[in-house]
C-alpha positions as CSV (number, residue, x, y, z in Angstrom):
1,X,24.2,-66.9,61.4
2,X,24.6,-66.5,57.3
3,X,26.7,-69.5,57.5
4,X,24.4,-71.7,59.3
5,X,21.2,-70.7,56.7
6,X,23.5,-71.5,53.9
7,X,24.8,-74.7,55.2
8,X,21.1,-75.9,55.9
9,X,20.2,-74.5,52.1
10,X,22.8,-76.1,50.5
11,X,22.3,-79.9,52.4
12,X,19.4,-81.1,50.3
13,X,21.4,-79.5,46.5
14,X,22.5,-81.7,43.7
15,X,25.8,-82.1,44.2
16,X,28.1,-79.5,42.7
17,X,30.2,-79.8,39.9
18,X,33.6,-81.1,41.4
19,X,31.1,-83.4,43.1
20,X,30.2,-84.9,40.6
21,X,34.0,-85.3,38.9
22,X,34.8,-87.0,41.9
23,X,31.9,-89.2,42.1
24,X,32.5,-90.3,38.5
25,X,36.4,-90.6,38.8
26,X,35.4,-92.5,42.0
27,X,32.6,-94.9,40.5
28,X,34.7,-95.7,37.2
29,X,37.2,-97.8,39.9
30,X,33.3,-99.9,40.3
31,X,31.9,-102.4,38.3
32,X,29.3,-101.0,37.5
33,X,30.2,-97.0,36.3
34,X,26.8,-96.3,35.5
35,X,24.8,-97.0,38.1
36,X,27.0,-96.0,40.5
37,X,26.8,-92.4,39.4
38,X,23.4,-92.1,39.1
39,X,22.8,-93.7,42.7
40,X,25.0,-91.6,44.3
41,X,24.0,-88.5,42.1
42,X,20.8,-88.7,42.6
43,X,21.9,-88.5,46.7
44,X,22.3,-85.0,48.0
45,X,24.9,-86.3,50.8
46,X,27.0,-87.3,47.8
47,X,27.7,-83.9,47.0
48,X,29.4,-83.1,50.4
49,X,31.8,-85.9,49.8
50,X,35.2,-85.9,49.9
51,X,36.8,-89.4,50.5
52,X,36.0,-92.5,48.9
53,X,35.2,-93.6,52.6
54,X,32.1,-90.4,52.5
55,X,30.7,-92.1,49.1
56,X,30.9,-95.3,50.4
57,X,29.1,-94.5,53.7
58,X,26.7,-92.9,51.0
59,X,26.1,-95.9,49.1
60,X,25.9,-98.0,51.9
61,X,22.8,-96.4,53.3
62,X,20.9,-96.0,49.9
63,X,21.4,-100.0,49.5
64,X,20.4,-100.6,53.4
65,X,17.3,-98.1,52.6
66,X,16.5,-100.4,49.3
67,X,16.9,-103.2,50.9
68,X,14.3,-102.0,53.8
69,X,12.3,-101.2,51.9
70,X,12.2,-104.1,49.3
71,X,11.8,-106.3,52.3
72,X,8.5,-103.9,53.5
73,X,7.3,-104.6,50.6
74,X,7.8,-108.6,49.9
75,X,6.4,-109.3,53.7
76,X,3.5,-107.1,52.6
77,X,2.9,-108.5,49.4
78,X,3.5,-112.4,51.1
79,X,6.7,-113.7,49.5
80,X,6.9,-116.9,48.1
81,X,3.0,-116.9,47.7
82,X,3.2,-113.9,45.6
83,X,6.1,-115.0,43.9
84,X,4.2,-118.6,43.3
85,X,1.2,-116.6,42.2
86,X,2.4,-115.0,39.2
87,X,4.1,-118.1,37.9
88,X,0.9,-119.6,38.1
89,X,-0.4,-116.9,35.5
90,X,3.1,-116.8,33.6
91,X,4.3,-113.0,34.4
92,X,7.3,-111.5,35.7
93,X,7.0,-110.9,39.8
94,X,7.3,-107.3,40.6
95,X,9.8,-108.9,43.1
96,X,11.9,-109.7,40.2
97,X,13.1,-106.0,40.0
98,X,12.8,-105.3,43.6
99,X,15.4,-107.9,44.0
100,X,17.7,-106.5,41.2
101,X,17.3,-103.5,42.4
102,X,18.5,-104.5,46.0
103,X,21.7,-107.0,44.4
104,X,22.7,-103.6,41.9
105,X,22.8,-101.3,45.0
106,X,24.5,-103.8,47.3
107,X,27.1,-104.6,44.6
108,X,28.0,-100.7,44.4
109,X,28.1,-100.3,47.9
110,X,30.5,-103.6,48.0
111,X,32.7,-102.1,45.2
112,X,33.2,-98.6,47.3
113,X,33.5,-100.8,50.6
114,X,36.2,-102.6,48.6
115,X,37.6,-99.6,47.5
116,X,38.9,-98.6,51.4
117,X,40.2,-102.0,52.2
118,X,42.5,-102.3,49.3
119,X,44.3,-99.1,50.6
């Protein structure tokens, strides 16, 4: 019964230490280091990974959750006609970085994908 309470405690922790050693040893095979490591960091699943294959899985669902959620958001907000909008008063779309944000996290997930079929 201990072991089940600390299992559930221990699911929503930062990653630990070696966790994070592996996630940074892992992310520095990525094209982007940086970001990689803070996405997955800031993941508490990351932590209980142990194969390039768990991070990847990792980073494939943040950048299907951004992506989700991105899209919520530009179907609320009326796509083109929002983006249109702003050009019309000369200002950056808030689409802009919703969009970046979606391409960053999709390009880390690629690089892990990548990672497991070059092996």
């Amino acid at each position: 019964m201990v072991l089940v309470v600390l299992a559930a405690l221990s699911y929503g922790l930062p990653a630990t230490r070696s966790g994070i050693d592996f996630i940074a040893r892992t992310c520095k095979k990525t094209t982007n280091p940086a970001l990689c490591v803070a996405m997955l960091s800031a993941d508490p699943k990351s932590g209980h990974a142990s194969t390039e294959h768990d991070l990847a899985s990792v980073a494939l669902q943040i950048a299907t959750n951004t992506a989700k959620k991105n899209a919520a958001i530009i179907c609320d907000l009326g796509g083109s006609t929002c983006e249109n909008a702003f050009k019309g008063i000369h200002k950056k779309s808030p689409m802009a970085d919703m969009d970046r944000e979606t391409m960053e996290r999709c390009g880390v997930a690629g690089d892990l994908i990548g990672l497991l079929v070059a092996k």
